[in-house]
Residue, then its C-alpha position, 0 to 999 in steps of 0.5 A: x500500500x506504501x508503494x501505491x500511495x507514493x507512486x500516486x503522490x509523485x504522479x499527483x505532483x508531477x503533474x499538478x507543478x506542470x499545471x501550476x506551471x501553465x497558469x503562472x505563465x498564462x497569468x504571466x502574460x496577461x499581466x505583461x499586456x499579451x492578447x487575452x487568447x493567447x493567455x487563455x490557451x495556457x490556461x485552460x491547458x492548466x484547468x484541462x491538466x487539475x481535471x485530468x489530475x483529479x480525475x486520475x486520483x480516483x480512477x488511477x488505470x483511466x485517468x492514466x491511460x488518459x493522460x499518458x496518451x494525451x502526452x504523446x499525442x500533444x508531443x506528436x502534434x507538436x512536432x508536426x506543427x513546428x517545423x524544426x525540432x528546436x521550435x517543438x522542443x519548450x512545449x515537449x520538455x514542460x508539457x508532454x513529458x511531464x503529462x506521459x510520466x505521471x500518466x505512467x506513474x498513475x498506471x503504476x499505481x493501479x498496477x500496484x494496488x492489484x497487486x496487492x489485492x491478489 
């Protein structure tokens, strides 16, 4: 049960400091006198990311699977709209990656927990 829980929690702040992250930045750049839309795409992806984290907290294997393939289609579209590597390369490092290990990491803890169970 200790492997479960830690395996929740790191998922759980993985992925709540990434959504933290995206607010201030949206925030940020209201504040800094950008367009409203632009500010308002970061942050909804952070209100998107707090609902994916509190959905994931209560149905780990769902909520992970969720989030683990919602990191890997946002690195792919990424990476098919920027037209070099080093374009795509902030939003993959501070949103896909983050999004894939905690979905991982909530699989984890699913597996984990029936494990334990059988």
């Amino acid at each position: 049960m200790r492997k479960t829980n830690a395996f929740l929690i790191a998922a759980a702040v993985i992925l709540g400091l990434t959504a933290i992250y995206w607010l201030i930045q949206g925030f940020g750049l209201i504040f800094s006198g950008v367009s409203i839309r632009t500010a308002s795409f970061y942050i909804i992806v952070s209100i998107i990311m707090i609902g994916l984290l509190l959905f994931s907290r209560r149905r780990a294997l769902l909520g992970g699977i969720i989030v683990s393939t919602l990191g890997i289609l946002l690195a792919v579209y990424f990476l098919m709209v920027k037209f070099t590597i080093f374009d795509a390369f902030p939003f993959l490092i501070l949103m896909c990656v983050p999004m894939a290990i905690s979905g991982l990491l909530f699989i984890e803890a699913d597996w984990s927990k029936r494990k334990k169970s059988t």
